[in-house]
N, C-alpha and C positions, 0 to 999 in steps of 0.2 A: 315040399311047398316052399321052404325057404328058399332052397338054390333056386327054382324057378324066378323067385322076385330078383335075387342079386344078380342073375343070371339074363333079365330079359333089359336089354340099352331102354325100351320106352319106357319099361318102368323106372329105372334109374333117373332117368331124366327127367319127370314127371315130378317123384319125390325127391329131388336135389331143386327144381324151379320151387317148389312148395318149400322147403327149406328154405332156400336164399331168399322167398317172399316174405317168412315169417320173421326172418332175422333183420331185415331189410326196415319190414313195419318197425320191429322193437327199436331199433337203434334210432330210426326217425322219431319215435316217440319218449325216447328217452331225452334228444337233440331238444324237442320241443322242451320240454319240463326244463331240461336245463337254461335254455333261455328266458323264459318266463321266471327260474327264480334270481336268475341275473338284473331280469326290469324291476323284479318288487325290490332286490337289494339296493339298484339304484336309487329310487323312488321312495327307497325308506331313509337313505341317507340324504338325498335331498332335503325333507322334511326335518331331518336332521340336524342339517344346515341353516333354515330356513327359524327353526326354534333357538337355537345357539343364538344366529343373529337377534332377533326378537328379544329373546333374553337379555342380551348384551345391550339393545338401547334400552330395556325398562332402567338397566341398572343407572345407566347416567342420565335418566331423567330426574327431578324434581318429585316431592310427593302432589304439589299444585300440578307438575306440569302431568303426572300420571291421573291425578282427580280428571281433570279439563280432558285427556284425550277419554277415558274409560266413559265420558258424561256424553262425547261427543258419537263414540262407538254403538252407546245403546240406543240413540235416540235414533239412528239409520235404520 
């Protein structure tokens, strides 16, 4: 039974396109995940960026001038 399978080209061919489809999928779908945890990596450093800065003016503010902005934040 075996030699018949290695033995006939359509089924070779058959299960080599079934192969190349499955591997085909996997790799596409690996391609994705690794893009997407490229945009969180982005996107988390961003935010990153985005807190530093913020950080960085509370610190050369005023404590009147931090009272006045925080006063003006809640009432929005």
């Amino acid at each position: 039974m075996t030699g018949f399978l290695l033995s006939n080209p359509t089924l070779l061919a058959v299960m080599g396109g079934l192969l190349a489809a499955l591997v085909a999928f996997l790799k596409g779908n690996s391609r994705g995940a690794r893009r997407e945890r490229d945009r969180q990596a982005r996107a988390e450093q961003k935010a990153r960026d985005i807190a530093c800065e913020v950080q960085s003016d509370i610190g050369v503010m005023s404590p009147g001038q931090l009272r006045a902005e925080l006063a003006r934040r809640t009432r929005q």
